[in-house]
N, C-alpha and C positions, 0 to 999 in steps of 0.2 A: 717368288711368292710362296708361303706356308704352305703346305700341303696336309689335311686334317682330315680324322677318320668321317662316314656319309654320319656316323650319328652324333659325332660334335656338329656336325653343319646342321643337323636338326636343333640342335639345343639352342646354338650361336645365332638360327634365326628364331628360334620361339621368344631368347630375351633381348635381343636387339631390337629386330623388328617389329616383333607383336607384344615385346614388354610383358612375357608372361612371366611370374615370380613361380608359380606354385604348379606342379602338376600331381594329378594321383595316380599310381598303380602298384604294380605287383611285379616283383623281379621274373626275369627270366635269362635264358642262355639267347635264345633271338634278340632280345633287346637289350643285351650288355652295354654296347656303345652309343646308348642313347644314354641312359644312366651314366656311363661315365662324362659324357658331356652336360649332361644336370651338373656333377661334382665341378667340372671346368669350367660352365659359365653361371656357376650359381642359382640356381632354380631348382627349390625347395622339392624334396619328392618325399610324399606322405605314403609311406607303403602302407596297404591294407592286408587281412587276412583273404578276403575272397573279391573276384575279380568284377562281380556285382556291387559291391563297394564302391570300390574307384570309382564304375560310372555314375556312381548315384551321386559320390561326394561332388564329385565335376560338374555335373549336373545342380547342383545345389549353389554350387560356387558361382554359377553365371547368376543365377536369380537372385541373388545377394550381390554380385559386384556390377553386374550388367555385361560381363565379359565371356569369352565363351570360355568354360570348364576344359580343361586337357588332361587326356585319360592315355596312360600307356598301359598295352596289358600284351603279355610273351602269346606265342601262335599256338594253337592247337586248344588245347581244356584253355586255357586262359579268356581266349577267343569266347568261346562258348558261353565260357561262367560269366564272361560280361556282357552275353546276349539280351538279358532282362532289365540291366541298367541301359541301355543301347536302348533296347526298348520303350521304357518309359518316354526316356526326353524326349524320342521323334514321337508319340502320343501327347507332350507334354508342351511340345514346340521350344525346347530348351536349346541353345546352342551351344553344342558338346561335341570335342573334336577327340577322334579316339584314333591313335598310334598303333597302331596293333605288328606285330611283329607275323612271321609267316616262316615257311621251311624255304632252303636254298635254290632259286629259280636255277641254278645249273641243275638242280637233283630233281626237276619235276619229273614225274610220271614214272621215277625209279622207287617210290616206297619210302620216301624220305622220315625222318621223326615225325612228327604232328604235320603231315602231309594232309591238307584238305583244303577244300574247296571253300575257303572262307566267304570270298568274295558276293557265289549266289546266296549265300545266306544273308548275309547284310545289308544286300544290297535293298529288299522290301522298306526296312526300318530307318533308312537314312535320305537326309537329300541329296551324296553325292557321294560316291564309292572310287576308290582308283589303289592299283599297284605303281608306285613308283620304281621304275628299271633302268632308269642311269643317277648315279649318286649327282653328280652336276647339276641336276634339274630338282634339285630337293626343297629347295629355296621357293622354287615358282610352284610346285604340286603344294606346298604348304600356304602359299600365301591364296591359291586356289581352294583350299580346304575352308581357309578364313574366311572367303567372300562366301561361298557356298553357305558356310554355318549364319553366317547375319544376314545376307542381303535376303529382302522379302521376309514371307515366314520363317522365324529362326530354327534352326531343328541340329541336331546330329550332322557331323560326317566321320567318313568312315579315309585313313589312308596309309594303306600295307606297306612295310617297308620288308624286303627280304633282308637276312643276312649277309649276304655278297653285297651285297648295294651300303647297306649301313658302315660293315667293315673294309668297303675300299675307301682308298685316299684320294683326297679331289681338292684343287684349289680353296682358301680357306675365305675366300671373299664373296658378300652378298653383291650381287651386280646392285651398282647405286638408284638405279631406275626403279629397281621390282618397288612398287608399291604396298604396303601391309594390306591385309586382308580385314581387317574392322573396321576399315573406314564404310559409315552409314548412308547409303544417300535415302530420301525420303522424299515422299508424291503424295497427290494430293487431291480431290476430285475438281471441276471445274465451277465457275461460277452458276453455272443453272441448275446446278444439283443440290450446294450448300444452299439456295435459298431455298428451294422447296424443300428441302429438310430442317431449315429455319423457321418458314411457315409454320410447317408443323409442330414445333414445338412450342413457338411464340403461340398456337390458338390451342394450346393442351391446357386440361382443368386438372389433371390424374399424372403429371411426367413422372418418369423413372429412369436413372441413369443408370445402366447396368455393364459393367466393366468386368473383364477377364485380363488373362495373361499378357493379349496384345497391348492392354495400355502398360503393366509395368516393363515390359520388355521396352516398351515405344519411347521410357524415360518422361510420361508426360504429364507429371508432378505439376509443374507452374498453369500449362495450359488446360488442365483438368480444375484444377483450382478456378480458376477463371471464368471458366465455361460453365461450372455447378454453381459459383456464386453470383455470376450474373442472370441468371436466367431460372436463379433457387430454385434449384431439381433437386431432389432428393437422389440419395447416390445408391446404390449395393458394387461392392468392389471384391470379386469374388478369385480362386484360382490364386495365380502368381500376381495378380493386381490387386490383391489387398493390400495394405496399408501404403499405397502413391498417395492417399489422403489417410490421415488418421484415422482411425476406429472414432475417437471421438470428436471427430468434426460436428456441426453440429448438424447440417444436412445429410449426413453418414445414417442411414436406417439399419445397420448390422445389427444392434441391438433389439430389433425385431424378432432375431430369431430365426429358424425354418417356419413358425408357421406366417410369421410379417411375412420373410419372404416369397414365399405361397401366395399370401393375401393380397400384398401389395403389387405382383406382377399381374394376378389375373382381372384387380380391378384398376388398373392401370390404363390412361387412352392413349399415352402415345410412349413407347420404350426406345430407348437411345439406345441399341447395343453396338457395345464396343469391343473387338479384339474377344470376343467371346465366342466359343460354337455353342451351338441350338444343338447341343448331344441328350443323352436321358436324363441327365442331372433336370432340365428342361423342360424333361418330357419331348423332344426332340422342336423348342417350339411351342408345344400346344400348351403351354402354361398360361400362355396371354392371347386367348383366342381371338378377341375381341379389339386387340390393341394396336392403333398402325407403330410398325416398326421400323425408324431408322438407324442403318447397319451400317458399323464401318469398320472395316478387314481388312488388313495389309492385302490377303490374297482373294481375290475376285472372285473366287469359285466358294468362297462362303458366304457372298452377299445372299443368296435365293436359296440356300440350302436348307432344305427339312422346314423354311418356311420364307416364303417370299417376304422381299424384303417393300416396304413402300418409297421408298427413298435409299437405295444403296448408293454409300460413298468409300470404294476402292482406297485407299491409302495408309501410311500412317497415321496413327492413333492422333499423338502428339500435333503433327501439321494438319491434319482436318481438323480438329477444335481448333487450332489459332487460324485459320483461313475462315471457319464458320462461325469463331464468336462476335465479328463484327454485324452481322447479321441477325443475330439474336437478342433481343429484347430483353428491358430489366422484367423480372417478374417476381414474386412472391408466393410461394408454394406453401406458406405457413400452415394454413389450413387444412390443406392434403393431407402432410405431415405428421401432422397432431391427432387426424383422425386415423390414420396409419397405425399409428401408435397406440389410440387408445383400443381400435379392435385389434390388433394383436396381441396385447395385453390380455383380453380375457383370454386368448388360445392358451397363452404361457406361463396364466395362475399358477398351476400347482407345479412347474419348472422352476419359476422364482421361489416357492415358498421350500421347495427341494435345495436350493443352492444353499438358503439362508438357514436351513434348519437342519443338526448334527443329527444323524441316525445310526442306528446299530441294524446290519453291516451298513457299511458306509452306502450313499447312492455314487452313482460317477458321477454328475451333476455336481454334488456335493463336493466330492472332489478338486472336478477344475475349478471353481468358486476361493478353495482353501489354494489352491497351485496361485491363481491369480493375485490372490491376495498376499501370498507370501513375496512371489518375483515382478509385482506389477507392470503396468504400461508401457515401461522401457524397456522390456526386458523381449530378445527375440522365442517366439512358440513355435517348433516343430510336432505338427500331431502325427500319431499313425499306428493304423488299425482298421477296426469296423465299426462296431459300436461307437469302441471311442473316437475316431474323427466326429463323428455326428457331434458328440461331445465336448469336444474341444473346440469344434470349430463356432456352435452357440455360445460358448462358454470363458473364453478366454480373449481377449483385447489385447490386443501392441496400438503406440502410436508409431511404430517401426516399419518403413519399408519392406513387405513379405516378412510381417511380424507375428503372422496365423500361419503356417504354411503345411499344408493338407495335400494327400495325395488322390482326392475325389474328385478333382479338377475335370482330368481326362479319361478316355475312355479305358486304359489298363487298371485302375485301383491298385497299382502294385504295393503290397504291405512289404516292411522291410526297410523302409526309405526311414523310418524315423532315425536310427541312429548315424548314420552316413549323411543325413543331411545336419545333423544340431552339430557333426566336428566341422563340416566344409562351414556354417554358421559362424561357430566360433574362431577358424580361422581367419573368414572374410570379415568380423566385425569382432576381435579382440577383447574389447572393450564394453561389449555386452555382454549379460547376464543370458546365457543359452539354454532353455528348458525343452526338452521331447518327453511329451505324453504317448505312452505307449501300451497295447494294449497286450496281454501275456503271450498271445501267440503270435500277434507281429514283431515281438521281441527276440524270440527266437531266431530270425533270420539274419540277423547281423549282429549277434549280441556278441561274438567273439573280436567287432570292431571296437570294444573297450578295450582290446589290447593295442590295438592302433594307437588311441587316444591316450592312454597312460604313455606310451614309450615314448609319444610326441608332444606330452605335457599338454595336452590339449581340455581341458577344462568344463564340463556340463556338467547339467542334473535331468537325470532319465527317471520320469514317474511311472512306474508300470500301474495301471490300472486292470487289475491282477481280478479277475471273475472266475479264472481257473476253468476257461473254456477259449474257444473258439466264440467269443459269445454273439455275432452275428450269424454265425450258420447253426449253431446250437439253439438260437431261438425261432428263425426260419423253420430249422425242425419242427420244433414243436408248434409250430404255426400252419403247415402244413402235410407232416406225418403224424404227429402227436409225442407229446410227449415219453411214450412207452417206446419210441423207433428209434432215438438219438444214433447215430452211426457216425463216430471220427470228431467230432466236436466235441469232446472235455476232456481239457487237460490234466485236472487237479493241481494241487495247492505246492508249489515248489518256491524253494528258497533262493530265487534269482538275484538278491543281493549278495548271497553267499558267493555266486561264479563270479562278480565284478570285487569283491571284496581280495578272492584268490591271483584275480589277475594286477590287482594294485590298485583299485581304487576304493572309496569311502562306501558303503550301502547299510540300510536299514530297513526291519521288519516290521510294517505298520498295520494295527487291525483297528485302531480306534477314531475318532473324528479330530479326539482332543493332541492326538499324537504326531497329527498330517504336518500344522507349521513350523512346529518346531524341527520337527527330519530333516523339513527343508530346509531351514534356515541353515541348520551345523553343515546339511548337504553344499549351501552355498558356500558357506565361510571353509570349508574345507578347499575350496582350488583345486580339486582334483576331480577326475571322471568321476561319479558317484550314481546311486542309482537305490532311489527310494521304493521300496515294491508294497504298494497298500493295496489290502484284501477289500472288492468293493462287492455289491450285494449280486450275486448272481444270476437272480431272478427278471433282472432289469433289460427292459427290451427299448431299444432307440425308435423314433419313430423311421430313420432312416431302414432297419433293418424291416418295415413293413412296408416303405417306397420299394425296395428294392425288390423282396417277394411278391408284388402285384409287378413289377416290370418285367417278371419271368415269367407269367403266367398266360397260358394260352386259352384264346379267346375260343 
């Protein structure tokens, strides 16, 4: 029998077994023979410049493929630098398996290179943590990382490989029994519970279907269909489960806006929520005081959280609607609908008439309006920022599977993610047109990942929506210091298509309205990273950055 290095048997079971093509990270000397088993069995490795990269692209790669993201990143700084991408997905419930390389377990407690304590550190952010210490059981510690990252809430895991363990040699065969680790199983609540949460929706005048990341994680595209069309609920599909139904469905209320959404949950009588948390986005909860609510959560421990639930149903997204829509009645919600729509309208008068009308400096509004209309409805939206999420996320439609995709979801806000997620984007969907809206200072934290993307031919258009601040804590300021205190919030005016231009891709300096679609377009037809940076009006405060200033403030 072959006998092959521990980190070929890493690679030989990531594309055998769990059929992974793609992993991201960042070389190191601990992780040599992991990488060299990529080149042997073929599994693409997208190196990045920093080790917060990888996980964010990994992380972007499951919510786009439905598979879990693989992140290798060397021991010590490497470890670290990928703590904040680590971070996000277990906030984010992403399943993301991170390889992490460690110092020599014969050289413990002698002073080793990047000698530390990895383990306690990781272990808060993850659902399951392990050192693997015989190269022969590499096989089974990984096909346990895989169960771990899906089964239930999907989240992060974390699994150490030392160097001794990677570079010895061990039989080069998967025992034929080990089973893969992403096989799904799924559950379901009992008959006495879908019908009292049938009930209740069958005798609702006001329904609301309110969906988070657990339906798109849950795959539950056909029976979400089914279950909003038979029983014409109006939908909001918010998080990593936007677009399992269109933006333009026509029971889809997205186009309400934040303040429809506002409107439509607090006069709302009965709310579906789905694979969603009741977190501050929320108000934790108290947005629909009035409303009975039935909840359903892969994990049990968020049926009654921060607000009871009237009707919790434990399970799968997917299998609870196909178990509960035989119980649920045809209904017509027409009317709700329309009057949803018409009072939300007057909240977002002068939003519309902003989108549709050119100004000098430009509005952001105005902005994603000219972005949409340039790369329309097919095309996947990565947003990220402050202001500008608020922004993009009103502002721009996909009929694409996690075709808005925002980092306000979960409780980190981590900025940074827009450009690490529109390459994992275009990786995972080829054949899409990949736009990140990004705002100047969340640009900064991964903007050296256009060197990634050029050297991997990797293809996007990054809009900076360029205020030449920090312009969510910048307006905060001045909201409750005053404008005379500003401290750390503005950036000023820099030429950030110049850095992508040096590193080899296409960029352009925009200050006028009439100049936005065409940027974009030669940005498109160029095929290459590109990166449009238009000057938008300063002064311009989101409503979201006054939700958030009143959510900091002590009563």
């Amino acid at each position: 029998m072959a006998r092959i290095y521990g980190g070929h048997l890493v690679a030989k079971y990531l594309k055998e077994v769990e059929r992974v093509e793609m992993a991201f990270g960042l070389s190191g000397g601990h992780i040599e023979q992991i990488l060299d088993g990529f080149t042997e069995y073929g599994i693409r490795a997208i190196d990045v410049r920093h080790e917060q990269a990888a996980a964010m692209m990994a992380h972007a790669w499951s919510i786009y493929t439905g598979n879990p993201g693989v992140c290798l990143v060397t021991a010590g700084p490497g470890f670290t630098n990928a703590l904040t991408g680590i971070v996000n997905a277990h906030l984010d419930n992403a399943p993301l398996l991170v390889l992490c390389g460690r110092s020599p377990i014969r050289d413990d407690l002698r002073g080793a290179l990047q000698e530390m304590n990895q383990m306690d550190m990781v272990k808060p952010v993850v659902k399951w943590a392990a050192t693997c210490h015989d190269p022969a059981r590499i096989p089974e510690y990984l096909a346990t990382a895989f169960r771990h990252a899906m089964q239930g809430r999907p989240g992060p895991v974390f699994l150490e490989l030392p160097p001794d363990i990677l570079n010895a040699k061990v039989p080069g065969e998967i025992a034929p029994g080990l089973a893969g680790g992403t096989r799904k199983f799924t559950c379901h609540p009992g008959d006495r519970a879908l019908k009292r949460a049938a009930e209740l929706i069958n005798g609702a005048k006001k329904p609301i279907f309110l969906g988070g990341s657990g339906v798109g994680f849950s795959r539950s595209d056909q029976d979400l269909r089914a279950f909003v069309e038979k029983a014409g609920i109006p939908f909001l599909l918010l998080n990593n489960g936007r677009g399992v139904l269109p933006d333009s469905h026509p029971l889809c209320v997205i186009d309400t806006g934040f303040a429809g959404m506002t409107l439509g949950l607090s006069r709302a009588d009965v709310i579906i929520a789905a694979g969603i948390r009741f977190n501050w986005t929320l108000q934790f909860g108290g947005i629909f005081p009035e409303a009975k609510v039935v909840r359903i959560d892969v994990d049990p421990h968020e049926i009654d959280r921060n607000r009871s639930a009237d009707v919790g149903l434990p399970g799968d997204v997917a299998s609870v609607l196909e178990h509960m829509l035989p119980h649920v009645e045809q209904r017509d919600h027409t009317g709700w609908i329309t009057d949803l729509r018409n009072a939300s309208r007057a909240f977002m008068d002068s939003e519309l008439r902003q989108r549709e009308s050119p100004s000098e400096p430009i509005h952001p509004i105005r902005l994603v309006a000219q972005v949409q209309e340039a790369a329309g409805e097919e095309a996947l939206y990565v947003v990220d920022g402050g202001d500008t999420t608020y922004f993009g996320l009103v502002g721009l439609r996909s009929r694409e599977r996690a075709g808005v995709l925002t980092p306000t979801g979960n409780l980190f806000g981590c900025l940074g993610t827009g450009i690490p997620y529109a390459i994992a984007a275009k990786l995972a969907r080829p054949d899409k047109q990949v736009v990140v809206l990004n705002g100047d200072g969340s640009f900064g934290f991964n903007a050296m990942e256009f060197d990634t993307a050029v050297r991997h031919n990797i293809p996007f258009v990054c809009v900076i929506n360029n205020d030449c601040a920090w312009g969510m804590i910048k307006h905060g300021q001045e909201l409750t210091l005053g404008k005379e205190r500003l401290q750390c919030s503005e950036l000023g005016r820099r030429h950030y298509e110049k850095m992508v231009e040096g590193l080899g891709g296409y960029g352009e300096f925009v200050t006028r309205d009439e100049q936005i679609v065409p940027a974009l377009k030669r940005a498109m037809a160029a095929n290459k990273p590109s990166c449009i940076n238009v000057l938008t009006d300063p002064t311009v405060t989101s409503p979201a950055t006054i939700m958030f200033e009143q959510a900091l403030k002590v009563e």
